[in-house]
N, C-alpha and C positions, 0 to 999 in steps of 0.2 A: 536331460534335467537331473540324470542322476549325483550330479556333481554338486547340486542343491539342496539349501536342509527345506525342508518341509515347508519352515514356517517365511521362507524366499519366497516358494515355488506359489502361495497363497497369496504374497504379497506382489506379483507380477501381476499374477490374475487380475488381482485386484485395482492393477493399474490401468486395463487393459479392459476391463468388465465395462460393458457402453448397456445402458438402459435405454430399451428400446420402446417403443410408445407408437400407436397407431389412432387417424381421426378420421371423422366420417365428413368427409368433402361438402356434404348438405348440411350440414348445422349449421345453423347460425352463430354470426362472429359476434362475442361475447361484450359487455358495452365495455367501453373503455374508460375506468374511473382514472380520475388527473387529479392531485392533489398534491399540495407542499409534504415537504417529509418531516417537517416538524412544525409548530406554532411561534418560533422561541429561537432568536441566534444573538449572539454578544459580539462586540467588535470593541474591544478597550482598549486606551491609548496605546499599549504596545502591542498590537495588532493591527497589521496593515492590511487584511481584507479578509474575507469568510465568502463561501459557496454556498448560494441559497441553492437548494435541490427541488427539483417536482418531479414526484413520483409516480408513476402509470402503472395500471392495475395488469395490463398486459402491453406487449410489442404493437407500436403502431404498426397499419399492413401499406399505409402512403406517407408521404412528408405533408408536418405538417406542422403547427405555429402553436405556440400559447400564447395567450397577450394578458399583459399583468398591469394593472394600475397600483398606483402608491401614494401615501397621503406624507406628510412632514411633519413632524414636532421639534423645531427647537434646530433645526437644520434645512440647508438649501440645496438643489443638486446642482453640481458644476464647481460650487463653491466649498461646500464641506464634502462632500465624496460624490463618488459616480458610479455608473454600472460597465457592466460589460456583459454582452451588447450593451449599448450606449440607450439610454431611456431618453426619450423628448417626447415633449407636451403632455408629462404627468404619467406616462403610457411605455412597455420596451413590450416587443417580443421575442422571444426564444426559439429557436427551430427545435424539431424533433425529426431528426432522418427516419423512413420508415426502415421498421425493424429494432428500432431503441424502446428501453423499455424506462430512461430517465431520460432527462434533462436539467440544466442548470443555466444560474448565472452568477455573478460576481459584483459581491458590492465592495469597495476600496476607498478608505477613507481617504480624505485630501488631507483637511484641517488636524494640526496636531493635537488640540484639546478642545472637547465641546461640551456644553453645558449638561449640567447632571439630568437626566432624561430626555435625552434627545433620543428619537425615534426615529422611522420610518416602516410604515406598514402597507405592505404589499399585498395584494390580493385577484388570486387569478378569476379572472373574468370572461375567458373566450378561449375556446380551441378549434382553428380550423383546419382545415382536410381532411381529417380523419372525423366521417359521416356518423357514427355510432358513440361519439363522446359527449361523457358526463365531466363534471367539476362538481367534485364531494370530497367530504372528509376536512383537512383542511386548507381553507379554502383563502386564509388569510395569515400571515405572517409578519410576524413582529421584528424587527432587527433594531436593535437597544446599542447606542454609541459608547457601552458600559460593559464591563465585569459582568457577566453574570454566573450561579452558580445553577445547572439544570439539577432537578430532579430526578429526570430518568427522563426516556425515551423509546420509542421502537423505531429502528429504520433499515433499509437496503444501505450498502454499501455501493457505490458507482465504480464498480471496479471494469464495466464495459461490455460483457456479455464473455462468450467460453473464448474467446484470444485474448480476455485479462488485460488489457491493454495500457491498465492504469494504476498505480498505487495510490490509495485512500486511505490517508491520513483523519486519526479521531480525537476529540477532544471532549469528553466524556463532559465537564463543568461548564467547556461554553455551549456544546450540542452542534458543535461543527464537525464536519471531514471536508478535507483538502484533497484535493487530486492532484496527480502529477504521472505525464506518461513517464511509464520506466524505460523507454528507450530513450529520455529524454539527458541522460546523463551516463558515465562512466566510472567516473574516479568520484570522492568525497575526501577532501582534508580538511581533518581535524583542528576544531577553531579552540581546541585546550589547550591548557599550559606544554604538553606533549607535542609530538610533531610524527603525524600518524594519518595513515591513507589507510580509506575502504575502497573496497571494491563493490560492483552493483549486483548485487547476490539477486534483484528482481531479473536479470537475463542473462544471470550463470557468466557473471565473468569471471576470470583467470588468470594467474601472474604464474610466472613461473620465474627465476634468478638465475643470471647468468654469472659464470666467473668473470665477467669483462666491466671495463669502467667506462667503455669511451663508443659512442654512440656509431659512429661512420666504423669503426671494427665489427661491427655485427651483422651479418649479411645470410643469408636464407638458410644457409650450410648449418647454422649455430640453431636452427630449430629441427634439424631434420628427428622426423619421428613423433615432434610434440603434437599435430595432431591424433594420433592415437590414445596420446597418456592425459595431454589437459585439455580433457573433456567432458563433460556433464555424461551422468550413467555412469564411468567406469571407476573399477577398481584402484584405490591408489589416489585418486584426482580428488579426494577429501586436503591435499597438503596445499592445493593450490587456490582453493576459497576461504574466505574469511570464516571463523566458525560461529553456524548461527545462533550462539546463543547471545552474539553481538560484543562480545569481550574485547574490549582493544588489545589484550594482551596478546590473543589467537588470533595475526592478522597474518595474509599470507603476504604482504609485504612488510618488511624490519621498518623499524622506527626510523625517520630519517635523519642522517647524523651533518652536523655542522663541519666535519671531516671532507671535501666530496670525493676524496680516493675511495671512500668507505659504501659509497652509495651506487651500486651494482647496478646495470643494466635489467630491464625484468623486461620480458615477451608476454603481450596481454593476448588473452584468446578474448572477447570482446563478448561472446556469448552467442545468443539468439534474442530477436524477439518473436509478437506477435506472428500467428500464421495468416494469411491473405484469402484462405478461404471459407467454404461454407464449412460451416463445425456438425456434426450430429450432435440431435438430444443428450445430453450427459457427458460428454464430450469434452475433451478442450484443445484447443491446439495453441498452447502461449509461446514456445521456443523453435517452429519451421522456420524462420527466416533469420541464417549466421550475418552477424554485424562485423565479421574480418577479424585482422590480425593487427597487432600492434607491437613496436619495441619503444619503450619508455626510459626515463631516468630522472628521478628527483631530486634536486637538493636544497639547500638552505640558504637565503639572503638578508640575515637580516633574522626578524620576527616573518617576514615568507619563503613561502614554498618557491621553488621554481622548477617547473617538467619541461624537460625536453621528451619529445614525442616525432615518431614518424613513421610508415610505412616500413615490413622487415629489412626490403630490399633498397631502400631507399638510401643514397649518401650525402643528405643534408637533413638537418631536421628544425622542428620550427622550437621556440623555447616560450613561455604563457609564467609570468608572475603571477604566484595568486596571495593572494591577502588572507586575515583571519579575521572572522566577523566574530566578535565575545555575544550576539544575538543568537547565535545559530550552532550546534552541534559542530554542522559539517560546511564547507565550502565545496558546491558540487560543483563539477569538470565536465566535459563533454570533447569529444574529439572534434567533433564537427564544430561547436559553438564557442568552446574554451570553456571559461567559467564565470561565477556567476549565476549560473543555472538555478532557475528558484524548482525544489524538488520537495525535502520538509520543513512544516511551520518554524516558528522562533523555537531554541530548544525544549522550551517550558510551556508549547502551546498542541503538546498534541500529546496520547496516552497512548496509542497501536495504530499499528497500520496495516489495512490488507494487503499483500502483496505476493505472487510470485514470487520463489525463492527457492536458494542452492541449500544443501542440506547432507548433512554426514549420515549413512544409513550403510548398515554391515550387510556385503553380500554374501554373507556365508562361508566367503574365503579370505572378509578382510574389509577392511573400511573402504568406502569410495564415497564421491560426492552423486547427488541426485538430484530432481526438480521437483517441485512440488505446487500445486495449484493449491487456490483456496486457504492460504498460507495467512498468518497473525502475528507480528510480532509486536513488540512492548519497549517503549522508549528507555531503552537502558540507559542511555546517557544524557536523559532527563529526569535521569531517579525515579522512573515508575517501578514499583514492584506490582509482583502477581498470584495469587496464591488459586492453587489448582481442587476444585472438590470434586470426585466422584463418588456417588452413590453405591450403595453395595446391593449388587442385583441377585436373584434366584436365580436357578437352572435352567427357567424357561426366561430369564432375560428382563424381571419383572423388578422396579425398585422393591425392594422392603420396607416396608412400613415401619412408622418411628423413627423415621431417619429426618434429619434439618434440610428440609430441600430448598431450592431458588425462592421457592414464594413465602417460606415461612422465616429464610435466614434473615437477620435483625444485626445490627449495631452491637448487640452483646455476644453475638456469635464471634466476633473475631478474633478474640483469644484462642477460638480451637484451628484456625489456618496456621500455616505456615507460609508468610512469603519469601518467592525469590526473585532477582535481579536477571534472571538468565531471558532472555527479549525473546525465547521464542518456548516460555512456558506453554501458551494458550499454541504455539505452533499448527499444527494439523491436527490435533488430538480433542479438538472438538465437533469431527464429523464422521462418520464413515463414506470410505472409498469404494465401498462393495453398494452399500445403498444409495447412496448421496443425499444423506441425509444428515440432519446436524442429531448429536448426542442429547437425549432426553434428561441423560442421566450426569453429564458433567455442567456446571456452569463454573468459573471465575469471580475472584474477588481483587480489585483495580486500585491499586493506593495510588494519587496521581499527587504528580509537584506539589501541589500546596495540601498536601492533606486529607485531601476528601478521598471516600472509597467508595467504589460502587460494587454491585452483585451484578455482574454480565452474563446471561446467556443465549448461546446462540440457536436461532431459528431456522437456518436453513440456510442454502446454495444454490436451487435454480429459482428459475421462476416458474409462470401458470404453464408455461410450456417446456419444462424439463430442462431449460438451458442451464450452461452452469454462469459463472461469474456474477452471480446476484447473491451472494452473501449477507443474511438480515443477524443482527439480533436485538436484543432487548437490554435495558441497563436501567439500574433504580440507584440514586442515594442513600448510604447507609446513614 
């Protein structure tokens, strides 16, 4: 370690520090409260569905069911929208695998426009399997066929327990989060006037450019080495991620040119996902399982994309037109699925997302890329901005007093923020990795699409039993 400065050798640790926790086998298991995660969700004409959530006070210990009934206002099911699970005779229920500490379901509009206060109000009514449960808190939910603008909120994030398994998408004005599994895509192209690929920074993917143009010329010979260089943890491998402050300018593939001599052969290292096993307390395991190799090539047709893709070693490869939707940021890609892939809301319907993510951090002898759990980033290419407060603490770690904290900042406070555009302001730097615990002392101020701003901060990362991937916080309108 002598080759390390100090404040590296602190930050390993720090990666590497597992909180350990021990329980007394006789105790009684604690009841188990079941409640919606808010009162309040919007679904408006340009919104094709929202995730109602129920929230559990602890991990079920069996599988077990919720059953929800729901009343109508001004709308029919089958006819103006539907669930998923699919609800019949007024009634749906939801699983809950034991060991989940959420559940959800999906309501998706049919009809393209419905009369101003159309409802439907759901209300959970029965939990079975799990012997020791209560329904408290709340206990009924409103979902409005309209705009709405929330107040604030407190909720958990469903990002799946310490293998992360999911990015959840937020939307601070309707009080919605979207899920979408991150191994669920690859590539994202850019549905702007530009013509511009991301890569899936939630499972550390990787491009690297060859000098070659033509797809059957490139055979395993032309990568030797690249796994040691592009890969997550090392030195140097910051040039083959996108940079996360989300900048289309910092991509680590070129803009793609209408030229196609000009559009070079790239080798994707695909990343990792989720790990498959039991995690300890404090724990995470989100990047144990590599998703392989890839040699790619994009060009232009037109107003689209078109990639040819296939296997290093392979001498034919498949070719996937993809379209620009003006709805959506990105148009996401899948190896396995093509594209298509529904992963983030409409551009202008979400404010941050929890997620796994790749990340530029200096090892002491140079930039390289790294992973990072527990990860936030902010709709840069939906014009969110972010502005960051910390409080100024004493030596023993104490706020100082007279200072504008979360509960007191107000509407007239926001002349003294400064916002930025950079999507991974709120990054990691609202929790510590040593405690696992979220920052008392920092919270965020959230300018979203249309105007409104909120005051965020965050609550915390595991749950009643130390797990991580449970991510809460709290959000008010200024």
């Amino acid at each position: 370690m002598k080759y390390l400065s100090k404040s590296l050798f602190v930050f390993f640790i720090s990666l590497t520090f597992i909180i350990s926790s021990c329980s007394d086998d006789d105790s009684p298991l604690a009841t188990l409260g079941v409640a919606f995660e808010t009162t309040a969700l919007g679904l408006s004409d340009d919104v094709e569905s929202v995730d109602v959530v129920v929230s559990l006070s602890r991990a079920t210990t069996v599988d077990s069911e919720a059953t929800i009934t729901f009343t109508e206002s001004g709308v029919a099911f089958g006819t103006d929208y539907t669930t998923n699970p699919v609800a019949s005779g007024g009634t749906l229920t939801i699983s809950i695998p034991a060991g989940e500490q959420v559940a959800s379901f999906r309501v998706t509009r049919i009809a393209s426009a419905l009369e101003t206060g159309s409802t439907v109000v759901f209300t959970l009514t029965e939990v079975t399997g799990e012997e020791n449960a209560q329904i408290s808190g709340n206990t009924s939910l409103t979902v409005s066929f309209e705009a709405i603008v929330s107040a604030g909120a407190d909720f958990t994030a469903n990002i799946g327990g310490p293998t992360e398994p999911n990015q959840v998408f937020v939307d601070f004005s309707l009080n919605t989060q979207t899920t979408a599994e991150r191994t669920s895509w690859d590539l994202g192209f850019y549905s702007g006037s530009d013509d511009k690929v991301i890569l899936n920074y939630s499972t550390y993917v990787m491009a690297q450019a060859l000098d070659k143009t033509d797809m059957n010329d490139v055979t395993a010979a032309d990568t030797v080495g690249f796994a040691g260089t592009q890969a997550i943890g090392t030195a140097g491998a910051h040039v083959f991620i996108d940079h996360p402050d989300r900048d289309l300018e910092k991509l680590a593939i070129e803009d793609i040119s209408a030229t196609d001599l000009e559009n070079k052969v790239y080798i994707i290292n695909r990343g990792a996902g989720p790990g498959t096993g039991t995690v300890d307390p404090g724990s995470v395991d989100v990047g144990s399982t590599p998703r392989g190799w890839k040699k790619i090539r994009i060009l232009k047709s037109g107003d689209n994309y078109v990639i040819q893709h296939a296997d290093i070693a392979a001498t034919t490869f498949e070719e996937v037109t993809i379209s620009k939707d003006a709805t959506k940021s990105f148009v996401f890609f899948s190896f396995e699925d093509g594209s298509g892939i529904s992963v983030e809301p409409e551009k202008e319907k979400w404010d941050i997302v929890f997620s796994v993510s790749s990340e530029i951090i200096n090892f002491g002898f140079g930039d390289g890329a790294y992973g990072f759990s527990d990860f936030v980033l902010s709709n840069r290419q939906g014009g969110v901005e972010v502005a960051r407060v910390e409080l100024e603490r004493d030596t023993e770690g104490v706020i100082v007093p007279g200072q504008t904290t979360y509960d007191d900042f107000s509407i007239s406070d926001l002349g003294s923020v400064t916002f930025s555009a950079d999507g991974n302001t709120m990054g990691s730097s609202w929790r510590s990795v040593f405690s696992r615990t979220a920052h008392n002392y920092v919270f965020f101020i959230v300018k979203d699409p249309e105007g409104n701003s909120y005051k965020v901060q965050f609550l915390g990362l595991l749950d009643d039993d130390g797990n991580r991937g449970h991510s809460s916080l709290k959000y008010e309108l200024l």
